[in-house]
KOLVOKE-208116 format. One record per residue: residue in three letters; chain; x, y, z of N, C-alpha, C in turn. Coordinates in nm, 3 decimals. Layout:
BEGIN
{'ALA', 'A', {X, Y, Z}, {X, Y, Z}, {X, Y, Z}} ...
***
This chain:
BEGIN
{'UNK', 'A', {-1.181, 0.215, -0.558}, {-1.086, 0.143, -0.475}, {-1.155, 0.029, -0.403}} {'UNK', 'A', {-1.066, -0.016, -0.326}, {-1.160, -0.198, -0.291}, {-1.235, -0.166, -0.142}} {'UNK', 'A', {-1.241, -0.067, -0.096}, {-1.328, 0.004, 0.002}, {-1.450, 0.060, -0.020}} {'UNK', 'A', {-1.458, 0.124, -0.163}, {-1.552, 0.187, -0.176}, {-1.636, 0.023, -0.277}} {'UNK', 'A', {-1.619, -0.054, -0.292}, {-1.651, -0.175, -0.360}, {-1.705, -0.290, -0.253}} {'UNK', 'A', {-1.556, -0.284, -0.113}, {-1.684, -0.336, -0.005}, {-1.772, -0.317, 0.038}} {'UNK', 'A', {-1.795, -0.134, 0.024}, {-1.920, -0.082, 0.076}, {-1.901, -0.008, 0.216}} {'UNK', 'A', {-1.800, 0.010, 0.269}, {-1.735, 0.037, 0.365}, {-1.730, 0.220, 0.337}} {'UNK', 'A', {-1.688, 0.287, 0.208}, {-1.688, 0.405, 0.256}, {-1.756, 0.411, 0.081}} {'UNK', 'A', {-1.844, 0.574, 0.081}, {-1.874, 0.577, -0.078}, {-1.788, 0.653, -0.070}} {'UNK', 'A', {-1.708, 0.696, -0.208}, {-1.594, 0.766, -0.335}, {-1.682, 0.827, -0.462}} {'UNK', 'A', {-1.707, 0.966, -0.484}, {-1.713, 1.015, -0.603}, {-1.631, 1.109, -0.621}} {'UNK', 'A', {-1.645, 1.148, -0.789}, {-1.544, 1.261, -0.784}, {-1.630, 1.360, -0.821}} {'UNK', 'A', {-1.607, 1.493, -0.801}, {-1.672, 1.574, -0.801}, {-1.615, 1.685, -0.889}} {'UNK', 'A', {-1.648, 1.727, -0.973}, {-1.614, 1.853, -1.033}, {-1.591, 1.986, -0.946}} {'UNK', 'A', {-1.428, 2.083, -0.939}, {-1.490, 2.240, -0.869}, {-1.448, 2.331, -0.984}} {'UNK', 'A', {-1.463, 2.325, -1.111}, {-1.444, 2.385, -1.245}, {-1.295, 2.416, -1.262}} {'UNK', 'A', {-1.290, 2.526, -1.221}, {-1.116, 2.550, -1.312}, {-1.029, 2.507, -1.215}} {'UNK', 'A', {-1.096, 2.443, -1.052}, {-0.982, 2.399, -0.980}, {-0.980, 2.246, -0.988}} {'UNK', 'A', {-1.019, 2.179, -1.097}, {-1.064, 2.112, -1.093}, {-1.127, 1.972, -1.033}} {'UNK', 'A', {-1.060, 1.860, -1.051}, {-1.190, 1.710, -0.961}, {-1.119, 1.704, -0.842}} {'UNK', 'A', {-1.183, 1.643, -0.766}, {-1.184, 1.591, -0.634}, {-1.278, 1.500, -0.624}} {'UNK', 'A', {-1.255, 1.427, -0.539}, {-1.274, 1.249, -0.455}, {-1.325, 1.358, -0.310}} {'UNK', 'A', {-1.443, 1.324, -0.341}, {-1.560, 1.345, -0.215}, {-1.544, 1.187, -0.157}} {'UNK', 'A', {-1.466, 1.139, -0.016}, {-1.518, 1.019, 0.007}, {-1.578, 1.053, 0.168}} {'UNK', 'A', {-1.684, 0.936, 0.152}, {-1.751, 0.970, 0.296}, {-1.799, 0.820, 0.351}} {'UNK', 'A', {-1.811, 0.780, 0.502}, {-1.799, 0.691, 0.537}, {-1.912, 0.630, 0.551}} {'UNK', 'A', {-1.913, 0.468, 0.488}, {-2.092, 0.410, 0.424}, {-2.170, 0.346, 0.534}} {'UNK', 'A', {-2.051, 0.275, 0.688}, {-2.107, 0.208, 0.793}, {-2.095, 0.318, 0.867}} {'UNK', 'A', {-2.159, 0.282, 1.047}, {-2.135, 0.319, 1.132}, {-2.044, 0.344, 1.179}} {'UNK', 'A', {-1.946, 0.467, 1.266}, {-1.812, 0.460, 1.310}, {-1.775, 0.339, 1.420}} {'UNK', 'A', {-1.899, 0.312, 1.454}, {-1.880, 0.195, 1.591}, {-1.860, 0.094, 1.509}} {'UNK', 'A', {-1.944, 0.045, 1.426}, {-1.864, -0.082, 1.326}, {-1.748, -0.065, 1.275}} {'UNK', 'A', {-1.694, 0.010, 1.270}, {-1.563, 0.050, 1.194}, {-1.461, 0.020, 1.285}} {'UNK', 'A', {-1.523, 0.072, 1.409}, {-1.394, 0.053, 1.542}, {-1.416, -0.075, 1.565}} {'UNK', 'A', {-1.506, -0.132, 1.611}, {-1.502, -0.268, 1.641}, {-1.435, -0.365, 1.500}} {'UNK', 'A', {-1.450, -0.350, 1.391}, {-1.395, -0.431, 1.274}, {-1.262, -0.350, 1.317}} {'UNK', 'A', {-1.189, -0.262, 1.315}, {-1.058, -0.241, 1.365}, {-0.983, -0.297, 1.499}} {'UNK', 'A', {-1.061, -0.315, 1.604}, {-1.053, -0.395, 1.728}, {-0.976, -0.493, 1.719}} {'UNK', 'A', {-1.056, -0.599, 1.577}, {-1.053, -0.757, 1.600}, {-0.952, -0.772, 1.489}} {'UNK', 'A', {-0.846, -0.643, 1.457}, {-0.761, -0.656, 1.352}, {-0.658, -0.677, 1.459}} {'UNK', 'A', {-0.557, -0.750, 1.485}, {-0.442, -0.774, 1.561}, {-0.329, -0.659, 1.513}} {'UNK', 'A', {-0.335, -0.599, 1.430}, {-0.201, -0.543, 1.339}, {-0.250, -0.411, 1.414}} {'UNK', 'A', {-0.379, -0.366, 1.396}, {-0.435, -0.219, 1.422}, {-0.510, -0.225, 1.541}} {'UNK', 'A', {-0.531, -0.299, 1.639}, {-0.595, -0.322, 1.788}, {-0.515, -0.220, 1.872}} {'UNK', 'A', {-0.363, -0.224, 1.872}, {-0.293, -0.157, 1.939}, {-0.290, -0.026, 1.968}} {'UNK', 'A', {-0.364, 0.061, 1.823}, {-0.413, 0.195, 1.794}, {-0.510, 0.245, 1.822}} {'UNK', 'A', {-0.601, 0.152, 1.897}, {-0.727, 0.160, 1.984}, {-0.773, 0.164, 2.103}} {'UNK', 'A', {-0.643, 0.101, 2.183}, {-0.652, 0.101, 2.325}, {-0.695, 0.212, 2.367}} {'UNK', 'A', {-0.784, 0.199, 2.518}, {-0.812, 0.308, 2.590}, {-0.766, 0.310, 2.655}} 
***
């Protein structure tokens, strides 16, 4: 997906045999960069207030 391509979160899939795949995703920056790049989003700032 275009997240795991910015570099923003890694995506694999993972085999659990007969139950089978799953999307292990886990997050590639800091959570503080994440909030602050969400901050300076006008659409999603509002979801951040303290």
């Amino acid at each position: 997906n275009e997240l795991d391509m910015l570099g923003i979160v890694n995506a694999r899939v993972m085999s659990k045999g007969r139950y089978g795949r799953t999307k292990v995703v886990k997050l590639a920056i800091s959570e503080r960069a994440l909030i602050e790049g969400l901050k300076s989003d006008p659409r999603v700032a509002w979801l951040l207030q303290d």
